[in-house]
N, C-alpha and C positions, 0 to 999 in steps of 0.2 A: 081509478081502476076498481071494477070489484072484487078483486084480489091481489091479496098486497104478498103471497106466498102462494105458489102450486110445486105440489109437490107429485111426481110422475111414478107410475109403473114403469116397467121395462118392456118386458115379451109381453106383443098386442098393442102395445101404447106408443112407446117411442118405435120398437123394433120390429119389422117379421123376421120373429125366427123360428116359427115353428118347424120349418123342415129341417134343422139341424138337431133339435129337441127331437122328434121324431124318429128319426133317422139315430140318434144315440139311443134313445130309448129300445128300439126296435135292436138294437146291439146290444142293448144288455139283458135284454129279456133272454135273445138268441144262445149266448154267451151260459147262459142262468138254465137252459133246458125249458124254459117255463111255456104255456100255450101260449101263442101269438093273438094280443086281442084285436078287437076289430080295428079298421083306422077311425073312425071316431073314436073309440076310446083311447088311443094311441093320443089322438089329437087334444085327448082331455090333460094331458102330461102339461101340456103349454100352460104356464098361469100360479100351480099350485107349489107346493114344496114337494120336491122330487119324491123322499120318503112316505111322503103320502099316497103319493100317485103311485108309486109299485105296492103300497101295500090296500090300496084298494080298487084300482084297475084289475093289479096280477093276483092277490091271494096272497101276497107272500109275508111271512112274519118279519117282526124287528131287525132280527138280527143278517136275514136275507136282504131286505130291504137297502140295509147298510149295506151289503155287499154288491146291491143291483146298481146299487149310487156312485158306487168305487168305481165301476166298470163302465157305465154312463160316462164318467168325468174322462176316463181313458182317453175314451174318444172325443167326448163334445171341446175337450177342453184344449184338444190340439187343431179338432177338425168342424166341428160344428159350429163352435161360435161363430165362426166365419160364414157361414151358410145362411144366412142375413140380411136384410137390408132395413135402413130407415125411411120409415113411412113417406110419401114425398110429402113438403111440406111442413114436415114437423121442426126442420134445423132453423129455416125462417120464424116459425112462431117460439122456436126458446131464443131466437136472438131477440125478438122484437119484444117478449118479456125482458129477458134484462136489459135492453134500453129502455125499456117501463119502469124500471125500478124495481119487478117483480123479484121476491126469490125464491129460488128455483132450486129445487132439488128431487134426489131417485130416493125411491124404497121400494126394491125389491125381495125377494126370496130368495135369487140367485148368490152365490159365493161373490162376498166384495168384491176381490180382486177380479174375478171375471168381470165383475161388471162398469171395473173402473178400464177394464184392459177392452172392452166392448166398445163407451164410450169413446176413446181415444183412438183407434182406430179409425171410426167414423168422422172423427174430425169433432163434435161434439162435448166433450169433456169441459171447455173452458167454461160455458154456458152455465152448470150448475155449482151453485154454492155448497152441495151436500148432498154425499152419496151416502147412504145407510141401507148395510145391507149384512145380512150375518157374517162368520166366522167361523172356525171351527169349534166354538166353543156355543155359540150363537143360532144353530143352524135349523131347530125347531122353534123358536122364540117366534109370536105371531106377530102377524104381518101390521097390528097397530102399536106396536114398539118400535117398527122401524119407522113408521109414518112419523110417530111423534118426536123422535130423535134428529127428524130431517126436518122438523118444520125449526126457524128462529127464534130468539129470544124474545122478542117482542114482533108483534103482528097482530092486527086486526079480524081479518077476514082471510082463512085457508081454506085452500080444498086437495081435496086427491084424485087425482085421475087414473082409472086404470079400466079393465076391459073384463075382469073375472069377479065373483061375488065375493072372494076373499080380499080385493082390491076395496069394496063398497065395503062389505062389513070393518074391514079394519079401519077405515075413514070413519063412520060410525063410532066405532068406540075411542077413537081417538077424537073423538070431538070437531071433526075438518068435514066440510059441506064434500059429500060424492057425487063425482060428474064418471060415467061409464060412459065407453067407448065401443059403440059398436061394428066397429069396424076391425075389431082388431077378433081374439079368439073366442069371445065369449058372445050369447043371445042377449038383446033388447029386452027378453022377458026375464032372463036369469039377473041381469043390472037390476030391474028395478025391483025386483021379488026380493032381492039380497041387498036395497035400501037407497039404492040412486036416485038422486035428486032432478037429474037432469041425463038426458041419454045423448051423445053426438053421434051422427052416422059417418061423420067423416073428418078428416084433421080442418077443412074446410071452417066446418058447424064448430069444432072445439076451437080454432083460432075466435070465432065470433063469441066463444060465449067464455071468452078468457079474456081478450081483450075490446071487446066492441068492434065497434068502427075504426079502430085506428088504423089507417095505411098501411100496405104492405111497405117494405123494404127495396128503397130500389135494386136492380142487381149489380152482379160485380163482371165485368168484360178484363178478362185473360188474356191479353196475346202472347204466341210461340215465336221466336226470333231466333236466327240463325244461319248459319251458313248453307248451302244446298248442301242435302248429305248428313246434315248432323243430326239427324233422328227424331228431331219435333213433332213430327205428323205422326210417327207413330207412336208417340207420349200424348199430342193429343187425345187419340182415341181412347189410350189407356184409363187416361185420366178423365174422360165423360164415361166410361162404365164406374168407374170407382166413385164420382160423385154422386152419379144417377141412383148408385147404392147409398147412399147417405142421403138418400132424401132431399134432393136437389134439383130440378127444372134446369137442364142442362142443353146448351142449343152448340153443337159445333158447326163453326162456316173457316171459309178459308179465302184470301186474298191470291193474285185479281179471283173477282168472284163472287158466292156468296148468294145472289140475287139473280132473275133472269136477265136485267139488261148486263150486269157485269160479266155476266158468264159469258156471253157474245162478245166482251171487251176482250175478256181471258184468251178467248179462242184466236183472234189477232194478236195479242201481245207474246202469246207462247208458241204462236207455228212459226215453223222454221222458213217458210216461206215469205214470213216479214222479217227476214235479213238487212233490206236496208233501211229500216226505220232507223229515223232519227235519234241521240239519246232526246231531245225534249217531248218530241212526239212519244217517246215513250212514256216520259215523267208527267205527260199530261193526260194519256189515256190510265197511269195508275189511276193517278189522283179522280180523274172521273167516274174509275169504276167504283171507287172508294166512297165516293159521295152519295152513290146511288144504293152501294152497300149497307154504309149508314142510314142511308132513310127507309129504304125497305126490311131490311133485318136486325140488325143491331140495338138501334133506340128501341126500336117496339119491346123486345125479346127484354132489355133492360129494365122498362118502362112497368114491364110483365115482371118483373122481380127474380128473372130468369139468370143463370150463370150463363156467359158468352165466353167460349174459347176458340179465338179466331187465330186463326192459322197463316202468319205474316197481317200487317199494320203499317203505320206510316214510317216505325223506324226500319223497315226494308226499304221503302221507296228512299230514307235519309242514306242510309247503307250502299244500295245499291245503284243509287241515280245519281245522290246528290256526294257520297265518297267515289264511288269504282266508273261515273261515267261524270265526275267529275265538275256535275252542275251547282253545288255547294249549294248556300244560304234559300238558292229561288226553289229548290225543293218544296222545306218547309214551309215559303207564303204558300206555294200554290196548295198543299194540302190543308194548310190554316184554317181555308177557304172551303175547302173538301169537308174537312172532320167538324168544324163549327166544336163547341165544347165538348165532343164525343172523345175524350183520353182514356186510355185503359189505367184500370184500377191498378191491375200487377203486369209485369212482363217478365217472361220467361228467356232467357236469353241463351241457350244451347250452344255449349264453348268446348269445340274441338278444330285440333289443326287441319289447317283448312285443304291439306295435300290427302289428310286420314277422312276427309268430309266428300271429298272430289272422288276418291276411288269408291266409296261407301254408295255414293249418288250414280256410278255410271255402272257399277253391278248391279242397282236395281230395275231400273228401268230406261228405255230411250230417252237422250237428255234434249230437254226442249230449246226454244234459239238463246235464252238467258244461259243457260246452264254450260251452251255450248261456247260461252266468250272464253275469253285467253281466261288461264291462270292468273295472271296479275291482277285481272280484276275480281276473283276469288279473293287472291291474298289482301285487298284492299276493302273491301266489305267484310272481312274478318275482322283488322283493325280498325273498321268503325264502328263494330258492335262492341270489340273489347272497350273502347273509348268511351261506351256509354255504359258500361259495366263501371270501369272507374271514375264516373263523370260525379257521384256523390249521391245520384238523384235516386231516392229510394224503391220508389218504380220498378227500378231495372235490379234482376237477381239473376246473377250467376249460375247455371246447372252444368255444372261439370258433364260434359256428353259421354265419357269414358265409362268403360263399365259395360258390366251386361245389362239388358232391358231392366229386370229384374231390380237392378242396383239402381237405375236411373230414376225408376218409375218412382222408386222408394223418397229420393230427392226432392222430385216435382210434388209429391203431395204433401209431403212435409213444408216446402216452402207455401203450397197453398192453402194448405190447413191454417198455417198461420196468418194468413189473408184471412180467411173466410172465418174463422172465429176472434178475431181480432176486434174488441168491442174499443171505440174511441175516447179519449178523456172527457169524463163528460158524462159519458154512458151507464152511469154504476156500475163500474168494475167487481 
């Protein structure tokens, strides 16, 4: 590796957050009486230390300054942090550092605790060894005090990546090679005038020039599981905006389906007009649309180092073919067959009473010929999902379906999060 520690900016590097810095700033100015500056200079707020930026953007002295920060944090601190997202790609290059061995840590300007409550949020937090970042007692201390506090006790070769020339210059006097980022808030001319060694245009060029050539990370494939009704599909959705926000390559498909031949499958297996299909004819046109789903979508999207949240898997086709229509064990050969090694990494398994699931699914929309069998074969694909809830198998997690969206959604990414930053034994934890 040629580096055996990188140590990260925040705003511009790991995060856009300019529009929530902005957007506060632009609130305390308002809040202050003060004239409104232009939006480039609004824009220049991103990067620096806040009391700076109002007291040389706005004019305003010490002691305003302090109070233009107070009224900032009002707001950014309940509402802007959130107004965010992580770069695409940057969550893959801090895992693939620390299975490097690399350590990894932040020095920003921002208030610690923001930026450990930033981190975690995103799902990213486990990734680094070492947040350093002021205090309240801390809060003008320049920016190579924190660099050098984030870097370990021992290491060879450090750098700091960040995107503004207070990022290069504190790398600089902290003695760590500077690599700027232009892609985040700051100019290609302002990096290297302010001492960068090396300029990336995109998280792309900075994976290359942090780890070489090493391979991407294969990805991770998600299935939702569940009763008709229990609200999976719309936690899907939820849950590919919230990752798409952390910097993530996020592909959502859905079973039968997914691909154009399955979709054609889908369309016989769900009109009500194929009433009298067979249960096998049915358990073999899943299985085929399944097969066709995996080779056209899935593997590639994986292969791409992409997140896959497929929406039903082969434990519906175990659920519902091979429990509620009664064809047991020849289920699983025929899709053995289908799936070839394609297993999902996590599954989501959506556990509501299957009477609270049935009335939930026929308020929303016309129910198709599945949906429309007896209740007993509801009740019966219910207890084969719970059976693999308690089968041991790690795989399968529990989401309680109760609750408001709100409360569910909060569940689902908490159990994903732990998926997705989950480094293996092995990995340098």
């Amino acid at each position: 590796m040629k580096f055996d520690a990188a140590v990260f900016d925040l705003d511009g590097t790991i995060s856009k957050s300019g529009e929530g810095i902005v957007k506060s700033a632009k609130y305390a100015i308002e809040q202050l009486g003060f004239p409104m500056p232009s939006q480039e200079a609004l824009e220049s707020f991103v990067g620096p230390p806040l009391h700076d930026s109002f007291v040389n953007v706005c004019g305003m002295s010490d002691d305003m300054a302090i109070r233009a920060r107070e009224i900032y944090r009002q707001r950014h601190n309940t509402i802007g942090w959130k107004e965010a997202s992580i770069y695409t790609g940057v969550h893959e290059l801090l895992r693939s550092l620390k299975t490097c061995g690399v350590h990894v840590a932040l020095a920003s300007s921002k208030p610690r605790d923001l930026c450990i409550k930033t981190l975690e949020y995103f799902g990213i937090l486990p990734f680094f060894d070492a947040v350093c970042a002021p205090d309240e007692k801390h809060l003008r201390d320049p920016k190579a005090a924190f660099i050098r506090n984030a870097l370990p006790e021992n290491y060879t070769n450090a750098c700091m990546i960040g995107d503004r020339k207070f990022d290069m210059q504190g790398a600089c006097e902290a003695g760590v090679y500077p690599i700027g980022v232009s892609y985040g808030y700051g100019s290609r001319e302002e990096l290297l005038s302010s001492g960068a060694k090396t300029v990336c245009e995109s998280v792309e060029a900075l994976r290359h020039e942090l780890l070489g050539d090493v391979p991407k990370q294969r990805g991770v494939f998600i299935t939702f599981e569940g009763s008709d009704g229990c609200g999976k599909s719309t936690q899907l959705r939820l849950l590919k905006k919230y990752l798409e926000s952390c910097g993530l390559e996020t592909v959502a498909t859905r079973e039968p389906g997914g691909c154009p031949i399955s979709e054609r499958i889908r369309e016989v297996l769900l009109d009500v007009k194929s009433m009298g299909m067979t249960d096998e004819c049915e358990a073999l046109l899943f299985a085929a649309a399944r097969s066709q789903h995996v080779h056209d979508t899935i593997e590639p999207a994986l292969r791409d180092g992409k997140v896959v949240l497929c929406d039903r898997f082969v434990d519906s086709s175990i659920a519902y073919q091979g429990a509620g229509r009664g064809l047991g064990d020849w289920v699983k050969q025929i899709n053995e067959r289908a799936v070839g090694t394609c297993v999902p990494d996590l599954t989501l398994i959506f556990d509501l009473d299957p009477a609270e699931a049935l009335r939930r699914r026929y308020n929303a929309t016309q129910a198709d010929r599945i949906e429309l069998a007896k209740e007993e074969l509801q009740t019966m694909v219910y207890n084969a999902f719970k059976g693999m809830i308690e089968s041991g198998d790690q795989r399968f997690n529990r989401i309680d379906a109760g609750g408001s969206i709100e409360q569910i959604e909060l569940r689902v990414r908490q159990t994903v999060n732990r998926k997705l930053s989950f480094i293996p034994e092995g990995e340098n934890q």
